[in-house]
C-alpha positions in Angstrom: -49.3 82.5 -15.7 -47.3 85.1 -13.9 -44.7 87.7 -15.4 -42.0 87.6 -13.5 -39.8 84.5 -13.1 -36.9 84.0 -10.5 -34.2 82.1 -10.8 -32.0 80.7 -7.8 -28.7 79.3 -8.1 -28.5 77.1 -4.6 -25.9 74.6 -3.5 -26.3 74.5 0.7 -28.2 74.7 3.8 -31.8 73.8 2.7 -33.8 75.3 5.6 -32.7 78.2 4.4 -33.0 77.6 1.4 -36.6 76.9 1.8 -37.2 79.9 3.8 -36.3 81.5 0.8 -38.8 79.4 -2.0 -41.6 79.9 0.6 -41.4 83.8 0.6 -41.5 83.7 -3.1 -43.5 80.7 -4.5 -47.1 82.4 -4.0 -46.6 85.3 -6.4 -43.5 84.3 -8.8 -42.7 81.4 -10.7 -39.5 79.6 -9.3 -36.8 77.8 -11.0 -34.4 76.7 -8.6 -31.1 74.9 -9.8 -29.4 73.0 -6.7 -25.6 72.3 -7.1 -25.4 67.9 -8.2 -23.1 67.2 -5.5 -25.4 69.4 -2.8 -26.5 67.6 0.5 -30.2 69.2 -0.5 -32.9 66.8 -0.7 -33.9 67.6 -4.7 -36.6 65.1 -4.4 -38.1 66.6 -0.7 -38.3 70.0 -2.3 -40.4 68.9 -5.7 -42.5 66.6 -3.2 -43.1 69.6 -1.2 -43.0 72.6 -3.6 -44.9 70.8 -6.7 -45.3 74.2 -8.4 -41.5 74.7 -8.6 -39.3 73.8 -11.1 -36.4 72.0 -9.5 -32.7 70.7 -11.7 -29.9 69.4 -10.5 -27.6 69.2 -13.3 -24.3 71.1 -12.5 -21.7 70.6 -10.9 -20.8 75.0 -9.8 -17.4 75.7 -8.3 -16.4 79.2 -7.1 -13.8 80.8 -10.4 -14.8 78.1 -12.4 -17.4 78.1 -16.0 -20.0 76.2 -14.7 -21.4 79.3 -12.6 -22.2 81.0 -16.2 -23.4 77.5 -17.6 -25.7 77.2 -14.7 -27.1 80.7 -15.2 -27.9 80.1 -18.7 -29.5 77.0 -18.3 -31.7 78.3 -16.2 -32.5 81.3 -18.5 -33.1 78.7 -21.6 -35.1 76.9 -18.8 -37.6 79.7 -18.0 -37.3 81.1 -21.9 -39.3 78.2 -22.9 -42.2 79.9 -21.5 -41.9 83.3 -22.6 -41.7 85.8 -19.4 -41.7 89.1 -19.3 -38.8 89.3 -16.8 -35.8 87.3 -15.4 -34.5 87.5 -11.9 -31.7 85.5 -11.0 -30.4 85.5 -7.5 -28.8 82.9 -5.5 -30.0 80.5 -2.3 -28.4 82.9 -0.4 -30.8 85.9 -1.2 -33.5 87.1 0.9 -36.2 89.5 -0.4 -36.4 92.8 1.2 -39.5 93.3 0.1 -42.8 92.0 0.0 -43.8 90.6 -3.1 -46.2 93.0 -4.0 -43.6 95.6 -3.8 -41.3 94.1 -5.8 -43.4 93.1 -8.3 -43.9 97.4 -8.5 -41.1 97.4 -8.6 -40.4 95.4 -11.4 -43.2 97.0 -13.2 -42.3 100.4 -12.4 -38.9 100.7 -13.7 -39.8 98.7 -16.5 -36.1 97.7 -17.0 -33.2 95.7 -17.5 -30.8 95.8 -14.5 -27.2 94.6 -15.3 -23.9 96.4 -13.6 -21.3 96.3 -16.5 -18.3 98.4 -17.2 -16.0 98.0 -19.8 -12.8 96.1 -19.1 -10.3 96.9 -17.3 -11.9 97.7 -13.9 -9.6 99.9 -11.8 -10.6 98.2 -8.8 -10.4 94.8 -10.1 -7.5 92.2 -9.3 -5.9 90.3 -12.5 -4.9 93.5 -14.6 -8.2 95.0 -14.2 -9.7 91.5 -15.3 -8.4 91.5 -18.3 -6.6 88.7 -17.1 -9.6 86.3 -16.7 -10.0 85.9 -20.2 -6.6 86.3 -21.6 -4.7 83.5 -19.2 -5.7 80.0 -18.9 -7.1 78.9 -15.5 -7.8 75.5 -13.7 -11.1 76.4 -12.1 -13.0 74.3 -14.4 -11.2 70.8 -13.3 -12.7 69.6 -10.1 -11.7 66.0 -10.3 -9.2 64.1 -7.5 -7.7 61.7 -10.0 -4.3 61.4 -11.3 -5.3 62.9 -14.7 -7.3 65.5 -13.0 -4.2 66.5 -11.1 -2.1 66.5 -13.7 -4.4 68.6 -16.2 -4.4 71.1 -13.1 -0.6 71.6 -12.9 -0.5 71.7 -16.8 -2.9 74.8 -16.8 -0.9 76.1 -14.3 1.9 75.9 -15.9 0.8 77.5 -19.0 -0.4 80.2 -17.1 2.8 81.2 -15.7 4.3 80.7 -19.4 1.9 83.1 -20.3 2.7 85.4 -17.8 6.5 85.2 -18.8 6.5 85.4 -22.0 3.3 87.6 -22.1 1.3 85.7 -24.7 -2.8 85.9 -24.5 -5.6 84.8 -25.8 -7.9 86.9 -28.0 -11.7 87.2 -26.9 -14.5 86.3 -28.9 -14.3 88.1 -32.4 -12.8 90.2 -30.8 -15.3 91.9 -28.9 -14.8 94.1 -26.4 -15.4 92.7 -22.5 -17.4 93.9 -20.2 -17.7 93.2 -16.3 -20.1 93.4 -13.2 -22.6 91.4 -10.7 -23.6 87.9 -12.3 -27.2 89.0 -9.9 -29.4 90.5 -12.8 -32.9 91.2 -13.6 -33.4 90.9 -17.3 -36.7 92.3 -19.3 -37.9 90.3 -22.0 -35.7 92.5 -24.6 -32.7 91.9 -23.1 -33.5 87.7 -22.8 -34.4 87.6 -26.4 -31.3 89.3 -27.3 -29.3 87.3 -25.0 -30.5 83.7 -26.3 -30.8 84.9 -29.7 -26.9 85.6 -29.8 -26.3 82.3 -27.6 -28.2 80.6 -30.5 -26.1 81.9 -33.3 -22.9 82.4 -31.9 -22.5 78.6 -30.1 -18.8 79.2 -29.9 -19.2 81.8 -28.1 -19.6 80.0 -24.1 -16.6 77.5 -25.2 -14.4 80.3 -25.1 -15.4 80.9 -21.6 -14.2 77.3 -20.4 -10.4 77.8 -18.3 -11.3 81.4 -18.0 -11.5 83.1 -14.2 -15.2 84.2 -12.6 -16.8 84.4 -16.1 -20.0 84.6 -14.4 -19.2 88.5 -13.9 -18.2 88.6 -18.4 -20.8 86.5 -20.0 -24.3 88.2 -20.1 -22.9 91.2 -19.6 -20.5 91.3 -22.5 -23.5 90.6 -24.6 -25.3 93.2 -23.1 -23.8 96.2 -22.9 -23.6 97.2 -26.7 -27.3 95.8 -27.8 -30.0 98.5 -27.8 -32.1 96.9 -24.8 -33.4 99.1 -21.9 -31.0 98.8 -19.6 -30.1 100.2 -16.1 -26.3 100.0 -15.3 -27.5 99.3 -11.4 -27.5 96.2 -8.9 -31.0 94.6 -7.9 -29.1 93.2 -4.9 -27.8 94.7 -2.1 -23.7 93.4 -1.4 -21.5 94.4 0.9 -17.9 94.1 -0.9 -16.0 96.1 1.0 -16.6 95.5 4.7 -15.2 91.8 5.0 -13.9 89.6 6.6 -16.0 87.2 3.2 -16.2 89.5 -0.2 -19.0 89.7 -0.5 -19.6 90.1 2.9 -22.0 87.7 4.6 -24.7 89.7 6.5 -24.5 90.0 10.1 -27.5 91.4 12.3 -25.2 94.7 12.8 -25.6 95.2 9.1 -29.9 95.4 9.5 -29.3 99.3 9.4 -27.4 99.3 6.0 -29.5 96.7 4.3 -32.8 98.4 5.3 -31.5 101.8 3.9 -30.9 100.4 0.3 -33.6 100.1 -2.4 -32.8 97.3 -3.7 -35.5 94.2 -4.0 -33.3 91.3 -2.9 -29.7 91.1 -0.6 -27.0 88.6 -0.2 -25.2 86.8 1.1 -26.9 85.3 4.2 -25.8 82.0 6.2 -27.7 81.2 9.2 -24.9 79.2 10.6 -22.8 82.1 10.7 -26.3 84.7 11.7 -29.5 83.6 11.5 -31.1 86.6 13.8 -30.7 89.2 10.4 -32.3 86.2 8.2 -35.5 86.6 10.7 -35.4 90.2 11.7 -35.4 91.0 7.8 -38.2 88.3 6.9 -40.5 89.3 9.7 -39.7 93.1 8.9 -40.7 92.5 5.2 -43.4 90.3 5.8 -44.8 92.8 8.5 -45.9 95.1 5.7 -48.2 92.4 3.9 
């Protein structure tokens, strides 16, 4: 069995998609989860990729809880069979490197890597992002009926009550929140630590549900203050600052900038927007096998 297990969040463009699982399927083991109202073919891909693990379960909208749901699933998913490290990326990846080299890479650092600051952020909208946990948010209602309007505008509403007033909601025990990139690599340590709380603190992803992006809180709230090996550092290269998408989604004049980093994997890429830097990067990296 191998070692390393990776972990893709998809939800559109399957080509790509698959350009993606066929870089990777020879040398890790792949658990893909593929958004439940996604135009990808779940069935074509398991009739095609038998080796892969393929779920369709979740419903993921941008803001909303689901995105943290999703991640763990997949974690408890590949937990089941007792890895010694947890990649998680999305459909939108590509790996920079060949497989061989990031598997010495994975090796060789021999670490956890999860960016996570403590709350506030300077550079973070919402009062530092303190307000993604303290306000209630409508992000996690993605209905079109009367009710699911309604609930919206009642959440809404609160909000703004909160605001005015400037009532908020206490985290979890009161813990203290941390933030960063939902795109982690996790050693086995920092997996058993991570289900092992999930397992005794149930309450604790209910409290994420009508929060804001909790995808950037969850794991690495639960992180940051265990004794785990862990390197406050991104395994995938993002371009937030550039625009006009945040992240940015990489165009072929970014192959410079994206070739300079060290990181393993890089997002995001859409090959209806630029499909030359999705095969300039594959054939540069696959040049080297």
């Amino acid at each position: 069995m191998n070692e390393i297990a990776i972990l893709i969040i998809a939800h559109k463009n399957q080509p790509q998609l698959e350009l993606l699982l066929s870089n990777l399927a020879d040398d890790f083991d792949l658990y893909v989860h593929i958004d439940k109202t996604s135009a990808i073919n779940k069935e074509e891909l398991t009739a095609k990729y038998p080796n892969i693990r393929f779920y369709s379960k979740l419903h993921v909208v941008w803001g909303g809880y689901n995105l943290s749901a999703c991640s763990l699933f997949l974690f408890q998913q590949a937990y089941k069979r007792n890895y010694k490290y947890y990649a998680l990326i999305s459909g939108q990846d590509l790996p920079l490197r060949s497989n061989e080299e990031i598997k010495n890479f994975i090796y060789k650092n021999d670490s956890s890597y999860i960016v996570s600051d403590k709350l506030p952020i300077k550079h973070w909208a919402y009062n530092g992002g303190i307000n993604r946990y303290e306000l209630y948010w409508e992000h996690d209602i993605t209905g079109n009926s009367l009710w699911d309007t309604f609930r919206r505008k009642l959440i809404g509403n609160i909000r703004k009550i909160q605001l005015k007033y400037n009532t908020r909601r206490p985290f979890y025990k009161g813990m203290d929140v941390y933030g960063g990139s939902n795109w982690v690599l996790l050693r086995q340590d920092a997996m058993d630590y991570l289900i092992s709380f999930i397992d005794e603190n149930p309450r604790f992803m209910k409290r994420l549900k009508y929060c804001f992006c909790t995808d950037e809180l969850w794991m690495q709230t639960i992180l940051a203050t265990s004794n785990c090996k862990i390197k406050n550092e991104h395994i995938t290269y993002l371009d937030w600052g550039t625009g006009p998408e945040y992240p940015r989604t990489l165009r072929i004049e970014d192959y410079d900038n994206i070739r300079k980093n060290t990181c393993p994997f890089a997002r995001k890429f859409d090959s209806e927007v630029d499909n030359e830097i999705i095969e300039k990067l594959l054939d540069s990296r696959n040049s080297s096998i």
